[in-house]
N, CA, C and O atoms as a GROMACS GRO file, in nm:
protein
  420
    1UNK      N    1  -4.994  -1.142   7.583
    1UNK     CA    2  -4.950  -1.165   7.449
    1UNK      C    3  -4.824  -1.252   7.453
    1UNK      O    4  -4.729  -1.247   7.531
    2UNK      N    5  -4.850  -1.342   7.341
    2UNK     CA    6  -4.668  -1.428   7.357
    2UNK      C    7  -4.593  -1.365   7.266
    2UNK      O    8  -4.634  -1.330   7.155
    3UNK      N    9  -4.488  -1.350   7.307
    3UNK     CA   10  -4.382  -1.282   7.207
    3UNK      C   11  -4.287  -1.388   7.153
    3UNK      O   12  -4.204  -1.360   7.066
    4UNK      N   13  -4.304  -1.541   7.218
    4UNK     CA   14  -4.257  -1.618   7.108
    4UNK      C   15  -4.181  -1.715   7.220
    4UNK      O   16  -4.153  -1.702   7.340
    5UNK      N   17  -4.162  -1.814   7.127
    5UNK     CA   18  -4.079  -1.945   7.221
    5UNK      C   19  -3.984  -2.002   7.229
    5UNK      O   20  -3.933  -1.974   7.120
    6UNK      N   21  -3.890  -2.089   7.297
    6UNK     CA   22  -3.747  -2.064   7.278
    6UNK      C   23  -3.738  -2.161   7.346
    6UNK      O   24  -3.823  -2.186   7.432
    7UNK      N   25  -3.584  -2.278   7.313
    7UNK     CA   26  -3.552  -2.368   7.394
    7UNK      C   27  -3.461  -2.304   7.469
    7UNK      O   28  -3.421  -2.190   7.447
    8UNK      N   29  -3.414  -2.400   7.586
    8UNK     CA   30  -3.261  -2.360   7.653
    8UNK      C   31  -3.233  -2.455   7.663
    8UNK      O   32  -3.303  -2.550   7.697
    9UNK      N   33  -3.077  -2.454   7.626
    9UNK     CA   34  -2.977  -2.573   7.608
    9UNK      C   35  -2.896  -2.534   7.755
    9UNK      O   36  -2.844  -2.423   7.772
   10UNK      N   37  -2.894  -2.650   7.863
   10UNK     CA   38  -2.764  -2.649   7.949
   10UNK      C   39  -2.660  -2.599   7.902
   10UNK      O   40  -2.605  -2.662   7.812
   11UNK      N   41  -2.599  -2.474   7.946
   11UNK     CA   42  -2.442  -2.458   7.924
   11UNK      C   43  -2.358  -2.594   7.914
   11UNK      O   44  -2.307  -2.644   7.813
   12UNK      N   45  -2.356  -2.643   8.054
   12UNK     CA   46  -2.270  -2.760   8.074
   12UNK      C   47  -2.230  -2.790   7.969
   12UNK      O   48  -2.121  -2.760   7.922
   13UNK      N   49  -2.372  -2.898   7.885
   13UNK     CA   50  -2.413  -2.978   7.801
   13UNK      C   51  -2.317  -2.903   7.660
   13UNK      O   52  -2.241  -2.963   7.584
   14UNK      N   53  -2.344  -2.792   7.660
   14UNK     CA   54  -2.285  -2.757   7.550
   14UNK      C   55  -2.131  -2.669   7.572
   14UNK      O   56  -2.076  -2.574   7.516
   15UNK      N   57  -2.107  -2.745   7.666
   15UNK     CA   58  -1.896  -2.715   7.669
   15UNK      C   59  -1.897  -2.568   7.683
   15UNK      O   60  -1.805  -2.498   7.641
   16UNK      N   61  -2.014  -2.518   7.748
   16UNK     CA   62  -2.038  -2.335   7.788
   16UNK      C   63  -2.023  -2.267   7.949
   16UNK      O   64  -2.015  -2.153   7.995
   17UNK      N   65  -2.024  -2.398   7.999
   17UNK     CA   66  -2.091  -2.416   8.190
   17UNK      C   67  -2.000  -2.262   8.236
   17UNK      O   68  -2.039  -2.183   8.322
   18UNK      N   69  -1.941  -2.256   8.198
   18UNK     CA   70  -1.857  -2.118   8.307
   18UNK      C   71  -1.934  -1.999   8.255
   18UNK      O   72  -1.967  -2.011   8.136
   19UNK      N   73  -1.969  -1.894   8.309
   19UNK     CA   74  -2.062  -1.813   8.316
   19UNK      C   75  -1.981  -1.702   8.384
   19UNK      O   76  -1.920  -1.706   8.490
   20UNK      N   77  -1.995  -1.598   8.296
   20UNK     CA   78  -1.940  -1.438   8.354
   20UNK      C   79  -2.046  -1.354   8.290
   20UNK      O   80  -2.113  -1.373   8.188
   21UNK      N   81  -2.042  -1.218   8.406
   21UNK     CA   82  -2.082  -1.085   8.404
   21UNK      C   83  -2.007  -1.062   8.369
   21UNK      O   84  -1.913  -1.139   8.383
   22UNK      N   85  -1.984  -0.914   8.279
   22UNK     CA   86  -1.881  -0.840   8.233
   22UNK      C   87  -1.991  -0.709   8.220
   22UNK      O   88  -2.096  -0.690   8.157
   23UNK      N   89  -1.914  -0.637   8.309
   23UNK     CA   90  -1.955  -0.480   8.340
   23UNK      C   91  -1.877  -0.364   8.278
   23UNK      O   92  -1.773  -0.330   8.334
   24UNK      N   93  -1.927  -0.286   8.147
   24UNK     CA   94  -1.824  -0.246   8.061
   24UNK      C   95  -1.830  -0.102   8.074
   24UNK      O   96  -1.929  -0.067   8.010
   25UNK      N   97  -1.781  -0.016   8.118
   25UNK     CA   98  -1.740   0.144   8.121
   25UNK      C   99  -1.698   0.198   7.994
   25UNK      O  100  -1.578   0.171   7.981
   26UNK      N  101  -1.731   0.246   7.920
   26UNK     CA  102  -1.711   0.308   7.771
   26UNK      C  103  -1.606   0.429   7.756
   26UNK      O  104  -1.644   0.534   7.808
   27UNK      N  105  -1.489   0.433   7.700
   27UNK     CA  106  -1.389   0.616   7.715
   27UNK      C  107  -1.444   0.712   7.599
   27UNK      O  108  -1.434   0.834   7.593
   28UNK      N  109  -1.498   0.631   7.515
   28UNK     CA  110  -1.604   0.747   7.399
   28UNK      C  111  -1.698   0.642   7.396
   28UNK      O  112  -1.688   0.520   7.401
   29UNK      N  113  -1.827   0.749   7.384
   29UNK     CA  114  -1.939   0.722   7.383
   29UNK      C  115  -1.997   0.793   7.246
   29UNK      O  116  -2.114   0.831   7.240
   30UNK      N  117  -1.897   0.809   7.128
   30UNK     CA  118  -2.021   0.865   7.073
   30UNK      C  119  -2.034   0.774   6.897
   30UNK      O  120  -1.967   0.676   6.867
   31UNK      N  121  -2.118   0.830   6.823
   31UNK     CA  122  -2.217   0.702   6.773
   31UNK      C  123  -2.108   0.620   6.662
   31UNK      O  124  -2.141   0.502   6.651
   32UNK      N  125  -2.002   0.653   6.590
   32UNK     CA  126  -1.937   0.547   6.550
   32UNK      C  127  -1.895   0.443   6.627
   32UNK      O  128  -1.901   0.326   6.587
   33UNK      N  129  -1.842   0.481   6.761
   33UNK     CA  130  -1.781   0.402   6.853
   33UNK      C  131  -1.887   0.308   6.915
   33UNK      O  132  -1.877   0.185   6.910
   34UNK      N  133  -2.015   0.390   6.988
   34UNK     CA  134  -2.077   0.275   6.981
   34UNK      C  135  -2.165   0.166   6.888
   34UNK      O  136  -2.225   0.066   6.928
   35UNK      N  137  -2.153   0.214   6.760
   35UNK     CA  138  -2.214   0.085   6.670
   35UNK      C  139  -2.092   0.043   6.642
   35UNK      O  140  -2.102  -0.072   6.600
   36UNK      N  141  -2.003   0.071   6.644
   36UNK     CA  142  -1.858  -0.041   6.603
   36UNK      C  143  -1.851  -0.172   6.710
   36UNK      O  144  -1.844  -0.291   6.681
   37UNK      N  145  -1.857  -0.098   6.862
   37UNK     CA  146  -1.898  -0.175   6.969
   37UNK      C  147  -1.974  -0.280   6.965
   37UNK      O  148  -1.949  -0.392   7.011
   38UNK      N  149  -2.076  -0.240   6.905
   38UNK     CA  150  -2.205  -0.329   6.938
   38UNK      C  151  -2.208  -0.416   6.821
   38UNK      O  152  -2.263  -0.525   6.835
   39UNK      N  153  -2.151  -0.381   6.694
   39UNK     CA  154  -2.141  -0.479   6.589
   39UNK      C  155  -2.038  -0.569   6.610
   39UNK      O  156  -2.019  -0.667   6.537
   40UNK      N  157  -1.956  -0.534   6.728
   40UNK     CA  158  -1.854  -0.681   6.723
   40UNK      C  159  -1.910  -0.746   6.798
   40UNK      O  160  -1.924  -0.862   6.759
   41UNK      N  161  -1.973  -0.712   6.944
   41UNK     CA  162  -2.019  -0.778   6.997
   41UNK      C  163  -2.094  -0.902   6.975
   41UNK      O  164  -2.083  -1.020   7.008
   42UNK      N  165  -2.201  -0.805   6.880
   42UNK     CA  166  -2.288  -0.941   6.785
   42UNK      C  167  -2.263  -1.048   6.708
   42UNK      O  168  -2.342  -1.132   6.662
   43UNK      N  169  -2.093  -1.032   6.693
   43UNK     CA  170  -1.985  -1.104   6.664
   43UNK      C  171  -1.919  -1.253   6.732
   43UNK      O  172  -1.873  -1.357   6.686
   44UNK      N  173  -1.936  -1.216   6.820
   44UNK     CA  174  -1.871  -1.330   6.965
   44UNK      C  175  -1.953  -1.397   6.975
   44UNK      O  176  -2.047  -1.335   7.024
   45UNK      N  177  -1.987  -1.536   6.948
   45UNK     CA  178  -2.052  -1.588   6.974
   45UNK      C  179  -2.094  -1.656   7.164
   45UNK      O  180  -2.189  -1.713   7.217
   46UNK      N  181  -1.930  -1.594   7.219
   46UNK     CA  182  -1.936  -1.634   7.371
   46UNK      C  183  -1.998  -1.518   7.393
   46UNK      O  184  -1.990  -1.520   7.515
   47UNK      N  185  -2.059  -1.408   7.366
   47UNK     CA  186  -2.101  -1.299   7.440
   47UNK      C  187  -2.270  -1.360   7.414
   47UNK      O  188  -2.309  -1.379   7.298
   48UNK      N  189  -2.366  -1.389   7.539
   48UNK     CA  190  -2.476  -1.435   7.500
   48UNK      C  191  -2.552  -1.315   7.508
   48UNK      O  192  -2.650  -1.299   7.436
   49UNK      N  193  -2.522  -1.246   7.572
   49UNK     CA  194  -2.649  -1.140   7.614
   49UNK      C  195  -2.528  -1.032   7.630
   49UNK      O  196  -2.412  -1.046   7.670
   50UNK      N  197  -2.615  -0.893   7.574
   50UNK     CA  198  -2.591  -0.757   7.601
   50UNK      C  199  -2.655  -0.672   7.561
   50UNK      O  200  -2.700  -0.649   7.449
   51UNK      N  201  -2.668  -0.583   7.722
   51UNK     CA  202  -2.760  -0.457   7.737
   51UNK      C  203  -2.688  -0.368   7.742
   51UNK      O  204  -2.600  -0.386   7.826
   52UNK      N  205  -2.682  -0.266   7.684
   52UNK     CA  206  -2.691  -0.084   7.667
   52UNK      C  207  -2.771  -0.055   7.790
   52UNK      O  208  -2.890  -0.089   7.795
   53UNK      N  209  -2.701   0.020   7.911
   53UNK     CA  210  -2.756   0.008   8.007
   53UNK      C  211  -2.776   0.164   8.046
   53UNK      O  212  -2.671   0.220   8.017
   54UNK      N  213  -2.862   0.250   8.098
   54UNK     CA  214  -2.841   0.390   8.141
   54UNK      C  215  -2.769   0.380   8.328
   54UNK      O  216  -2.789   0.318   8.432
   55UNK      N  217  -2.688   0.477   8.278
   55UNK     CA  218  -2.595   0.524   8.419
   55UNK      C  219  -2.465   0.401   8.354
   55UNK      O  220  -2.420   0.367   8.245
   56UNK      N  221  -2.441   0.358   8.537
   56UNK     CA  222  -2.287   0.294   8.468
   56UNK      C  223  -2.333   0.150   8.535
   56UNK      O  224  -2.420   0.152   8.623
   57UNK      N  225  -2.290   0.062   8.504
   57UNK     CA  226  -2.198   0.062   8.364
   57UNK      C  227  -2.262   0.114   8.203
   57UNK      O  228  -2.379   0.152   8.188
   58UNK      N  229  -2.202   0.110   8.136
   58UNK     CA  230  -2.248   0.154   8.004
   58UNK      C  231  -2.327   0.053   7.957
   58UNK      O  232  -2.441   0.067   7.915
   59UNK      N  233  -2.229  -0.109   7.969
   59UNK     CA  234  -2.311  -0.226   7.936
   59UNK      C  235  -2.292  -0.309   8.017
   59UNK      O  236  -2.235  -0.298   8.126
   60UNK      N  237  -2.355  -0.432   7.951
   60UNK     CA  238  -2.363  -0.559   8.078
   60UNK      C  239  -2.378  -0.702   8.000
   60UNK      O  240  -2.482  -0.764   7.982
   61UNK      N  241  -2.272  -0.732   7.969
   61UNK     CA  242  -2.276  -0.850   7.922
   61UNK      C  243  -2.274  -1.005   8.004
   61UNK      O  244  -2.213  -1.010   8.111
   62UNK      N  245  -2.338  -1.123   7.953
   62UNK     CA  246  -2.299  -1.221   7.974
   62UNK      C  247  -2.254  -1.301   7.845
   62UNK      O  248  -2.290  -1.299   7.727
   63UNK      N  249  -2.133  -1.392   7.936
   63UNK     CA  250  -2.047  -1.412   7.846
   63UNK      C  251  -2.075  -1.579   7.957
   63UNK      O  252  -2.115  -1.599   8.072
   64UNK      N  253  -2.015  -1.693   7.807
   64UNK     CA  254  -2.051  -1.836   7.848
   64UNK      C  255  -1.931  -1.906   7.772
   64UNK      O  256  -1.949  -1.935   7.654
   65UNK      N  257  -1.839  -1.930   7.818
   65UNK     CA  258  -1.706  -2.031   7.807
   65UNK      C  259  -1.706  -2.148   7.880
   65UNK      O  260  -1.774  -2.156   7.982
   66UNK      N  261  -1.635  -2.244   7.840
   66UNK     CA  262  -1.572  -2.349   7.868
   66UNK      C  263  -1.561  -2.346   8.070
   66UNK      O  264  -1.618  -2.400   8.165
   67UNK      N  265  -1.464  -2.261   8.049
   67UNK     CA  266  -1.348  -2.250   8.225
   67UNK      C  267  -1.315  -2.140   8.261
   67UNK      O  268  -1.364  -2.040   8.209
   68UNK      N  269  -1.232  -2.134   8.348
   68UNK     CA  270  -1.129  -2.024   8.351
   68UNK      C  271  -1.057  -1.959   8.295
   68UNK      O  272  -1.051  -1.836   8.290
   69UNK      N  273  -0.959  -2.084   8.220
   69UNK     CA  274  -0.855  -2.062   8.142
   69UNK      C  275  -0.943  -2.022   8.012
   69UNK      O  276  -0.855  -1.954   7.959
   70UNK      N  277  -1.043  -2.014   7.930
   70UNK     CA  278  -1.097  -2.011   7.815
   70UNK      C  279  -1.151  -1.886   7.826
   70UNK      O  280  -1.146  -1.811   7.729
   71UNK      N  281  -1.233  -1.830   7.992
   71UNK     CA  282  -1.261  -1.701   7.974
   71UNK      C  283  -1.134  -1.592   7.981
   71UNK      O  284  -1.162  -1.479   7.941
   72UNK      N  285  -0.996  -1.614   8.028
   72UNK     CA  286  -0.894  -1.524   8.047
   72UNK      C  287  -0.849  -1.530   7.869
   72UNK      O  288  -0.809  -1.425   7.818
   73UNK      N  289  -0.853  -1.586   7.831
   73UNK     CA  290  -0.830  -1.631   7.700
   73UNK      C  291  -0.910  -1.516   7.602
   73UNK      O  292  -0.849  -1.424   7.547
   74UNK      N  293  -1.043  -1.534   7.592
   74UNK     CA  294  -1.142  -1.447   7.563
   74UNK      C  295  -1.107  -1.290   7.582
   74UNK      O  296  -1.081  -1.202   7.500
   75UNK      N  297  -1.118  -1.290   7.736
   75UNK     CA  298  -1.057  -1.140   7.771
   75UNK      C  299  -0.945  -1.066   7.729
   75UNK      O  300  -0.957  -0.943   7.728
   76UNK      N  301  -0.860  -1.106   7.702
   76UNK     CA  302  -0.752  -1.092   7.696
   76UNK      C  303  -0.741  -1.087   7.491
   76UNK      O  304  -0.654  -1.018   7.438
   77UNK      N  305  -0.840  -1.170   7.409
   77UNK     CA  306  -0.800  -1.161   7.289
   77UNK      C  307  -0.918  -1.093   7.231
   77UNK      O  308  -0.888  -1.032   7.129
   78UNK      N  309  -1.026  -1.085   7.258
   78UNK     CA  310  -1.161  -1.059   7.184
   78UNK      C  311  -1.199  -0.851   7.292
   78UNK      O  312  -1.195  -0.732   7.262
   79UNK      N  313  -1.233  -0.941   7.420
   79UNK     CA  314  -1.322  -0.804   7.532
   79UNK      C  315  -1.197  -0.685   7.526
   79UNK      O  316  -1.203  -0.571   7.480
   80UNK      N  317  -1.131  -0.725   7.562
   80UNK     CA  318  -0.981  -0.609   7.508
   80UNK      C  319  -0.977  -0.493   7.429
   80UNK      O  320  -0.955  -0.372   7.427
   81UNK      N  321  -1.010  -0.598   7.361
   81UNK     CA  322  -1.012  -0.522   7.221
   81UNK      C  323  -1.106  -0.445   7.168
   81UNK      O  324  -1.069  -0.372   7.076
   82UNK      N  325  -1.248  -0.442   7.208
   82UNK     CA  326  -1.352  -0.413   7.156
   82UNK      C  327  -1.372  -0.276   7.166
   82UNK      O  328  -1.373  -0.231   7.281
   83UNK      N  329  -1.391  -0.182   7.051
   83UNK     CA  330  -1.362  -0.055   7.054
   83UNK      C  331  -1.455   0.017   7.171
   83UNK      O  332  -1.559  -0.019   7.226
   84UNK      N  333  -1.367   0.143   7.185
   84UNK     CA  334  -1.446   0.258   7.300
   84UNK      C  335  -1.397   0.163   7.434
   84UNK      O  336  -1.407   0.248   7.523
   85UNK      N  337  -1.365   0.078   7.480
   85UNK     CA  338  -1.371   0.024   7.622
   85UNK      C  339  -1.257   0.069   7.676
   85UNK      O  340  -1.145   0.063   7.624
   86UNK      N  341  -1.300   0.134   7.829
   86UNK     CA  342  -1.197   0.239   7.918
   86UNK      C  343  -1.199   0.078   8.038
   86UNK      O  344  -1.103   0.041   8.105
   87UNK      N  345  -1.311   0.022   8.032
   87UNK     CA  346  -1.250  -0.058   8.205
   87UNK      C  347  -1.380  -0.186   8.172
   87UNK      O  348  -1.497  -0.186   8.133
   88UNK      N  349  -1.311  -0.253   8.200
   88UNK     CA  350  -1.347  -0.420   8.237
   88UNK      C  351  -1.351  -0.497   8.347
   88UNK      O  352  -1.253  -0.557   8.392
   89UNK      N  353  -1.485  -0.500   8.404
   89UNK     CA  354  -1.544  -0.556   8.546
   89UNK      C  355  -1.584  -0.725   8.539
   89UNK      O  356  -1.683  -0.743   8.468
   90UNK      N  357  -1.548  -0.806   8.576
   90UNK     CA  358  -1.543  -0.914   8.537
   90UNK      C  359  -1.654  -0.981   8.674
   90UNK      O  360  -1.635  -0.937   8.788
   91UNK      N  361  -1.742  -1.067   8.654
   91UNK     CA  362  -1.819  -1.083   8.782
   91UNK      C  363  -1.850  -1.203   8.819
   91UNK      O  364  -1.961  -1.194   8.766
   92UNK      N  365  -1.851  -1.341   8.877
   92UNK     CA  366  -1.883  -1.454   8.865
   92UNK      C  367  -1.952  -1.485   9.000
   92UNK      O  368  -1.931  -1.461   9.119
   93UNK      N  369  -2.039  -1.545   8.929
   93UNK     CA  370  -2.170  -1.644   9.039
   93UNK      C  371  -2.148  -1.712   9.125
   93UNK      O  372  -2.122  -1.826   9.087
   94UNK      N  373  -2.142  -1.692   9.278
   94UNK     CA  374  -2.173  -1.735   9.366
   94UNK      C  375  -2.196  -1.910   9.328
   94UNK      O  376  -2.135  -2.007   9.285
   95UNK      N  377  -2.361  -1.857   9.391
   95UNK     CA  378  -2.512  -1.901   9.405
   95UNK      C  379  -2.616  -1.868   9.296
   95UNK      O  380  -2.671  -1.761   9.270
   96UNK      N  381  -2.625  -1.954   9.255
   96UNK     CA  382  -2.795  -1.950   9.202
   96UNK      C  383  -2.887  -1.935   9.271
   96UNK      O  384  -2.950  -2.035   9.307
   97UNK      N  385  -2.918  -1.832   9.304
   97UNK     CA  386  -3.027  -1.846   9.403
   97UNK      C  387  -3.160  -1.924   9.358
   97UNK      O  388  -3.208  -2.024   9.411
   98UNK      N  389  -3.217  -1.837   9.221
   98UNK     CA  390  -3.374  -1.849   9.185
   98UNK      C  391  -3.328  -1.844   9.028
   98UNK      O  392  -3.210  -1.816   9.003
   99UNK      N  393  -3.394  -1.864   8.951
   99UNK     CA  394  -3.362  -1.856   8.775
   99UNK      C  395  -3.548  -1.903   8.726
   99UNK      O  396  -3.620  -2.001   8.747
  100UNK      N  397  -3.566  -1.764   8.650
  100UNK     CA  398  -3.723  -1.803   8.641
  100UNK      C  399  -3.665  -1.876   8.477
  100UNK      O  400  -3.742  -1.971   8.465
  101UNK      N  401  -3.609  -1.877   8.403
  101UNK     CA  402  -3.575  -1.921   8.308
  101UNK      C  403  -3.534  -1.805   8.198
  101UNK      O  404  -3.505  -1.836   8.082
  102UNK      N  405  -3.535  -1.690   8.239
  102UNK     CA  406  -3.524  -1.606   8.142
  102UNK      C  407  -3.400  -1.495   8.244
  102UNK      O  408  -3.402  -1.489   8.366
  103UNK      N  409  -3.313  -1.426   8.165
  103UNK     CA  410  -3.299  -1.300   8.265
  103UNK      C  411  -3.357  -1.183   8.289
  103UNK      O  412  -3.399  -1.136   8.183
  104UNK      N  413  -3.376  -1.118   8.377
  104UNK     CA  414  -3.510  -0.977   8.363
  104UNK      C  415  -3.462  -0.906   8.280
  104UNK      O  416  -3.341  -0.895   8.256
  105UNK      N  417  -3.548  -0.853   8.228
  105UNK     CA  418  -3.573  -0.713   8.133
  105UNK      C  419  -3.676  -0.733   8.057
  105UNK      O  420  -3.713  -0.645   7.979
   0.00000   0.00000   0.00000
């Protein structure tokens, strides 16, 4: 079955190329906190992807900035802040190894 079709735009191309994991540990978990969470999230337009994950981390975002300086920027004014968050794992790519074009799940 197709569940539907989709372009992808180069980061680069679109002034996004720097690429972070962000591995998020939650200090309340319970349901105001996480739909407050998850409604800002849906907010950020640098946050491209995020999973609600079982075990830990709680979540797993990717996040797509400019640089360096633009993701400390981010962190520091937006991920900070975002309610319920006890700890912030920050993760960056090597290697590309393989990219089927999608990320799993």
């Amino acid at each position: 079955m197709i569940a539907g079709y989709h372009a992808r735009i180069d980061p680069t191309s679109a002034g996004r190329g720097f690429e972070v994991v962000v591995l998020i540990d939650m200090m309340l978990k319970d349901r105001a906190t996480v739909i407050a969470f998850e409604d800002r999230v849906g907010e950020l337009p640098e946050i491209v992807e995020c999973r609600r994950m079982f075990g830990v981390p709680d979540y797993l975002l990717w996040v797509a900035v400019s640089d360096q300086v633009a993701y400390e920027a981010f962190l520091i004014d937006h991920l900070a802040d975002l309610p319920g968050v006890a700890r912030l794992t920050s993760q960056l790519t090597m290697k590309l190894v393989k990219s089927s074009g999608r990320r799993p799940g």
